[in-house]
C-alpha positions in Angstrom: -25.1 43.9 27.7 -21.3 43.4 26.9 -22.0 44.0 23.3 -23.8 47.5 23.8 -21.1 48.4 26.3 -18.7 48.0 23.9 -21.0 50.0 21.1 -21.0 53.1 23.6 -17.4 52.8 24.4 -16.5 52.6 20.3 -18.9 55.7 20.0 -17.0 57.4 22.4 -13.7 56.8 21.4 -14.8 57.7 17.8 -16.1 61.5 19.0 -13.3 61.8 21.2 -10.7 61.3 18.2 -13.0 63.6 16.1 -13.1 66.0 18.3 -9.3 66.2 18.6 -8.4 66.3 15.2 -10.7 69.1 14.4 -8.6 72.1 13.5 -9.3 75.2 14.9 -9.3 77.2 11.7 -10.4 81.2 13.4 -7.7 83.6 12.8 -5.0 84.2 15.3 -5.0 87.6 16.2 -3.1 89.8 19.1 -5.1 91.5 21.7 -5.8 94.8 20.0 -4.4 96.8 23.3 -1.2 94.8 22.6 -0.5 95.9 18.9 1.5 99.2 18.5 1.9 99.4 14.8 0.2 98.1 11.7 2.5 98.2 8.9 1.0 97.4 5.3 3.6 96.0 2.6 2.8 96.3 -0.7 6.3 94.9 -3.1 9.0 97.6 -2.6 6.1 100.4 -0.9 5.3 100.1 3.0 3.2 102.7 4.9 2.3 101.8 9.2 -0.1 103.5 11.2 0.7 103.8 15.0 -2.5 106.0 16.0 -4.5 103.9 18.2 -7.8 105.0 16.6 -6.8 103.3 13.2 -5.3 100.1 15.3 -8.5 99.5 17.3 -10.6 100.4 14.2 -8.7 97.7 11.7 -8.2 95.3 14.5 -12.0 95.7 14.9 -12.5 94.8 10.9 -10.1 91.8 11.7 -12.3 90.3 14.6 -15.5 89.9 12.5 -14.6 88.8 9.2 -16.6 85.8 7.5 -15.0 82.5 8.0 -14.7 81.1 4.5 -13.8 77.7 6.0 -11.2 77.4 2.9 -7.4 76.4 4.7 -4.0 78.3 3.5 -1.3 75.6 2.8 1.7 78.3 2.0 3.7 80.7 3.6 2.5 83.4 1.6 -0.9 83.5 -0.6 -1.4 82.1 -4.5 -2.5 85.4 -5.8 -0.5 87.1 -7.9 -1.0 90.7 -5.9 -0.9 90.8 -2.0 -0.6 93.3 0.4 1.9 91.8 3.7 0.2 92.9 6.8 2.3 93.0 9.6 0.7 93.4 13.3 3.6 94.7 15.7 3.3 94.2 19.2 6.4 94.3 21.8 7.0 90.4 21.7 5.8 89.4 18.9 4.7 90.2 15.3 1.8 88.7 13.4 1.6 88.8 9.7 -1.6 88.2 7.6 -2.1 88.9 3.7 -4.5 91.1 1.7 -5.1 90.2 -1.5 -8.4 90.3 -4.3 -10.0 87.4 -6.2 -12.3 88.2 -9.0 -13.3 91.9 -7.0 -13.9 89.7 -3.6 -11.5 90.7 -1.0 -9.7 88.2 1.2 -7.5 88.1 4.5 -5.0 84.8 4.8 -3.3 84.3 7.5 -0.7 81.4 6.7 -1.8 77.9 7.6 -4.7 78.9 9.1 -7.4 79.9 6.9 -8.9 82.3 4.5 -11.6 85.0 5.5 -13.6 87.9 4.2 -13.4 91.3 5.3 -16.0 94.2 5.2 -14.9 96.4 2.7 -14.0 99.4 4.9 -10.6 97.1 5.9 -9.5 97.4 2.2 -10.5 101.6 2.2 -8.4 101.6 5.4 -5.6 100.3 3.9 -6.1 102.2 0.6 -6.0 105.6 2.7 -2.9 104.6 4.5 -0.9 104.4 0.9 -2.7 107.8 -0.3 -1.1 108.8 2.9 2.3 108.6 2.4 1.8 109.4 -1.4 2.6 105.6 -2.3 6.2 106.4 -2.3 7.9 107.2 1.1 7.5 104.6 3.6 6.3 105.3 7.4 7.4 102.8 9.6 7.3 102.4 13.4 9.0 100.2 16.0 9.8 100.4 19.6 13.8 100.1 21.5 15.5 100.9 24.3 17.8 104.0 24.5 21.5 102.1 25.2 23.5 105.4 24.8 23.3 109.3 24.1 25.4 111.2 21.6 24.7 115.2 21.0 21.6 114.7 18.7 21.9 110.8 18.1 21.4 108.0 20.0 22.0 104.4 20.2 18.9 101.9 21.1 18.3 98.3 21.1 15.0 97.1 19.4 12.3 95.6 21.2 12.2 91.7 21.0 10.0 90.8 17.9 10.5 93.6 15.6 11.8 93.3 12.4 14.4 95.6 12.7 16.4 93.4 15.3 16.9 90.9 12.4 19.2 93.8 11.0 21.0 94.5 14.4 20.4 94.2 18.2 22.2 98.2 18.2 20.7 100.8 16.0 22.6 104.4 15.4 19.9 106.9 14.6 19.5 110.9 14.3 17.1 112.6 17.1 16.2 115.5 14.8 14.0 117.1 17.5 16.3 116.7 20.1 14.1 114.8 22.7 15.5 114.5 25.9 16.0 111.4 26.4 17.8 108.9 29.5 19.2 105.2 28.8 17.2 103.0 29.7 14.1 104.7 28.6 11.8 102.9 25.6 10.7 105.2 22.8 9.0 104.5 19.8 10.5 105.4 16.2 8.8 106.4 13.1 11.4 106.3 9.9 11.1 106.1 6.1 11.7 101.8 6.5 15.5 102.2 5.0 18.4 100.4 7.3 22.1 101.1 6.0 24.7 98.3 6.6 27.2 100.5 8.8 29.0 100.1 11.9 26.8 100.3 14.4 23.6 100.3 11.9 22.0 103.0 11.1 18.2 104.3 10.3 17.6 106.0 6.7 15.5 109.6 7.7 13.9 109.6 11.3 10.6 110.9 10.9 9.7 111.2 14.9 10.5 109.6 18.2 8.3 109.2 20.4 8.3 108.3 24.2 6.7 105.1 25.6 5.5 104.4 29.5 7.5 101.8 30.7 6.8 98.6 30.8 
């Protein structure tokens, strides 16, 4: 009785440790109401897309793709080409890879794993370079309005974006003259360029955009 006690309990303990060890290998992805931006890098060429029908229709694409069950070991992926994904929220940003292999299309999210997506994700992304002509960038983030200065203004980006690796002020143009309070949050759209001035300032401002509060 002792011995098949034992033979359960080593059974156990052997599931148990199996179980634990097993690495969860579905992609990480935001909640699609979260994500405010898509922004699609492609070596010095970046176009975003802050329209919420093309953000719940790629984020859609994202949710289903075939689990290849292949792991990523690398920051970035081993294919020559890739297109850098990044998925902007307020808190956060996720970043995932597009790339091709041999005509077959692939998503990698670093460390994680390797997937397929339908072929409409790559169209998607193909139509958001044709877009911007392949040559002037769109991209969006989200700040605070700190000050107000005749048709410029001074904000703070939001907590995650890339833009508050550059500076935690930004000095941009308001070319439409928004009215606009401190403390308010907008979003900006600009062509992706950040000079090195004092305070930091945006390259051309595209359109700003005001945001409910949070």
């Amino acid at each position: 009785m002792d011995k098949y006690k034992h033979a359960l309990l080593s059974i156990f303990i052997l599931c148990f440790l199996t179980a634990c060890g097993k690495k969860e290998d579905s992609i990480i992805l935001p909640a699609t109401e979260d994500v405010s931006s898509i922004t699609f890098y492609d070596s010095s060429v970046s176009a975003a897309s802050i329209t919420p029908d093309f953000i719940e229709e790629f984020m859609a694409l994202l949710e289903t793709m075939e689990n290849t069950d292949r792991q990523s070991v690398n920051d970035t992926p081993s294919a020559d080409e890739y297109i850098e994904i990044s998925l902007e929220c307020e808190d956060k940003t996720v970043t995932i890879f597009y790339y091709k292999d041999y005509d077959t299309s692939y998503i990698e999210q670093p460390y994680q794993g390797i997937y397929k997506p339908d072929a409409r994700l790559g169209e998607m992304i193909t139509e958001l370079f044709d877009s911007v002509d392949g040559t002037t960038a769109h991209v969006a983030f989200q700040a605070t309005v700190i000050e107000i200065q005749d048709s410029y203004i001074l904000v703070e980006p939001f907590a995650g974006s890339t833009e508050l690796l550059s500076a935690d002020r930004i000095y941009l143009s308001n070319p439409e003259n928004i009215e606009l309070q401190p403390g308010e949050y907008i979003e900006i759209e600009y062509d992706g360029s950040i000079m090195e001035t004092d305070p930091v300032q945006l390259g051309e401002v595209y359109r700003i955009i005001p945001i409910e509060q949070q």
